[in-house]
N, C-alpha and C positions, 0 to 999 in steps of 0.2 A: 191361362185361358186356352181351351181346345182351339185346334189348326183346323178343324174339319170346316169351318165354317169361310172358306177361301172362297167365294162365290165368282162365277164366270161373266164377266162384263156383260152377256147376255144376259145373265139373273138380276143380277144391276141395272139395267135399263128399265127391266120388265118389272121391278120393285118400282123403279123412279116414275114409272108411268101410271101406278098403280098408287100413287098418292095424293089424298083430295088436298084441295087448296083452300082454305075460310082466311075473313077478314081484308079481303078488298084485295086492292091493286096498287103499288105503289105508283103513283102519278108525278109528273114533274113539279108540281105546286109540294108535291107530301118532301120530297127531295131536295132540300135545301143547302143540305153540306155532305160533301162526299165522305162517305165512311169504307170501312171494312165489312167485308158482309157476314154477319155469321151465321152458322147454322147451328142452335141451342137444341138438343133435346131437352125436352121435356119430361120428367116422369111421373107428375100431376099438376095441375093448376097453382095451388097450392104453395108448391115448391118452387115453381117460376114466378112467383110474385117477384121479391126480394131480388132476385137472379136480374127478372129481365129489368126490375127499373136502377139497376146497378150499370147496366152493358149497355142501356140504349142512348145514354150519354158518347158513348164513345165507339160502337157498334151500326151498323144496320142489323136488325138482326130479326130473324126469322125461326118462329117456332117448329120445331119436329118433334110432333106428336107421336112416338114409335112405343108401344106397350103390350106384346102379346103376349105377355106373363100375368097377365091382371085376370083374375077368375072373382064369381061367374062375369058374364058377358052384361050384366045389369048392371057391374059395380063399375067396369070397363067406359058404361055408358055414361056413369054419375059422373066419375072422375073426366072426362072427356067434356063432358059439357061445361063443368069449372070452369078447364081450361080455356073454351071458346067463349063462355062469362064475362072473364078476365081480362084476354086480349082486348075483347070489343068493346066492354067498360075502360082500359087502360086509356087504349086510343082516345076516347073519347073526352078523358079527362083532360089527360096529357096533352092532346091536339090544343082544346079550350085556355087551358093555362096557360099557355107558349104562345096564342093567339091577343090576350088580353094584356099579357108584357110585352109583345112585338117581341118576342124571339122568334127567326126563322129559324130553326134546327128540326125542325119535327118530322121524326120517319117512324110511317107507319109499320107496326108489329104485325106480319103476318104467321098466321097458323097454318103446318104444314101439316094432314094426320096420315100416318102411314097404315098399311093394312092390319088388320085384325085378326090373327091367326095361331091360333093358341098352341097348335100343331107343332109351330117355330120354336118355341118357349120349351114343348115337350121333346121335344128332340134335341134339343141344348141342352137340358138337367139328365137328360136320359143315363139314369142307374145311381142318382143322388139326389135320389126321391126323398132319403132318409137320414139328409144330413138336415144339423141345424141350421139355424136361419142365421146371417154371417158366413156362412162355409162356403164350401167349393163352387155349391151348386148359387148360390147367390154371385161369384166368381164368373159363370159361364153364363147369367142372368146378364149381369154388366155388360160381356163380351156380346152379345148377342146384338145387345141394343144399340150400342158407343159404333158397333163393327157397323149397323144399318144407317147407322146418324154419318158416318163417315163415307161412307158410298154414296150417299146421297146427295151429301158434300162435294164428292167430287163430280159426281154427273150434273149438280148443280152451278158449279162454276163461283162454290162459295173461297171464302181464304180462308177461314177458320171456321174450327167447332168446338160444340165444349159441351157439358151436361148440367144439370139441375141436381143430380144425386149427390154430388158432395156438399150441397146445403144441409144435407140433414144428419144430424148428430150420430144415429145408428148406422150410417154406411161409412166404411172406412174409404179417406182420402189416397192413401196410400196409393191402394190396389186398384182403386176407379184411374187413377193420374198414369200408374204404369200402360193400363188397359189402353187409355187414350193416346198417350203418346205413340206405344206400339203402333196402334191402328193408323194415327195418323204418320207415321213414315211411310209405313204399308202403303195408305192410299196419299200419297201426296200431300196432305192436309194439314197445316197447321192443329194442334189442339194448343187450347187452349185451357194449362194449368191451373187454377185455381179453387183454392178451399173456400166455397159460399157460404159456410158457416162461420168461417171469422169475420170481426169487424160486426159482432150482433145479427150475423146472417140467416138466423135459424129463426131467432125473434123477431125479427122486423117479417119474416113470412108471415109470422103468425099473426102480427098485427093485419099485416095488409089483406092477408084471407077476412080477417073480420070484417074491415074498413069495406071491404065488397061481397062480400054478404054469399063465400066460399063452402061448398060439400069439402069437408078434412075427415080422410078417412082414419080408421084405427088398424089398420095393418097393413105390410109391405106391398102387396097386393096377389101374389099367388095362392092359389088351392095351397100349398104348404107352408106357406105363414099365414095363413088365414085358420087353418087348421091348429096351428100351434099356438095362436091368439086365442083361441075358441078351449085348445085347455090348458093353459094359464088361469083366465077368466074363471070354467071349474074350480 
């Protein structure tokens, strides 16, 4: 993972301020048992199904929407609204259920989305335009995002963080877990190691996309695996 991307405390703030907030407040009634707070990126709805109803047993935990790799900006939109689908169907389920057994444990999942700017994305892969999809440039894609999810983390006053992408069968575990732990020494932060695809983690996304009625897209989400999906297809 490229160094270039060491950002100054000041660009840090001015990211953490620059990100919207969806799905409520947590209230003292939602806050039942004290947890650890984490801060999940996200890298579609989708993918956080299985993820988040894994962690919030034992988590507070808080979504970060961070994706400026996702071309065009309509697909960007699809996937983004899954995600805010998802949360606010989860809650709602989740809250009901735990309501009707009298369990008090229930914390609500909030959505964090970070800014939109493709620009970010383009300047990370800058000159591995032309590798395959797995490669380098999917490498400095990781770093890109795991590096925003971890600064936000710490301006947030989370304890840990962790990602959504090693749910899925086509990202390797490996090089996402080195990415994050890196980052999180760097920035203070707990990561938080784990393969979401084991233990049925890839399939149970898939059910739960169904069971709430989920946009699953067909490709990684950049102009360049979108482009290499497209000739395949051919």
């Amino acid at each position: 993972m490229s160094e270039k991307r060491n950002f100054s405390l000041e660009r840090i703030e001015r990211t953490y301020m620059k990100v919207t907030f969806f799905g409520g407040t947590k209230n003292s009634e939602d806050l039942k048992v004290d947890r650890r707070k984490l801060l999940l990126h996200s890298c579609c709805g989708p993918c956080s199904t299985g993820v988040i109803e894994r962690l919030v047993s034992e988590y507070d935990v808080t979504v970060f929407f961070y994706n400026p790799n996702i071309y065009p900006e309509e697909e960007y939109l699809r996937r983004l609204s899954a995600q805010k689908k998802f949360i606010e169907s989860f809650n709602k389920t989740r809250k009901a259920g735990e309501t009707e057994k009298g369990v008090l444990t229930f914390h609500q999942v909030v959505l964090l989305v970070g800014e939109y700017n493709q620009d970010e994305f383009f300047e990370a892969v800058k000159g591995l335009e032309s590798e395959k999809e797995g490669g380098q440039r999917c490498v400095e894609c990781y770093g890109l995002r795991l590096e925003r999810t971890a600064q936000v983390a710490q301006l947030g006053g989370f304890d840990i963080f962790a990602t959504t992408l090693t749910v899925s069968p086509y990202k390797d575990y490996g090089t996402i877990t080195e990415i994050g732990l890196f980052l999180g020494e760097r920035y203070g932060i707990e990561y938080l190691a784990t393969d979401f695809k084991k233990q049925n983690g890839y399939q149970r996304s898939i059910e739960l996309s169904k069971e709430y009625g989920l946009y699953r897209q067909d490709y990684c989400g950049c102009i360049y695996s979108k482009e290499e999906r497209e000739k395949t297809r051919k």
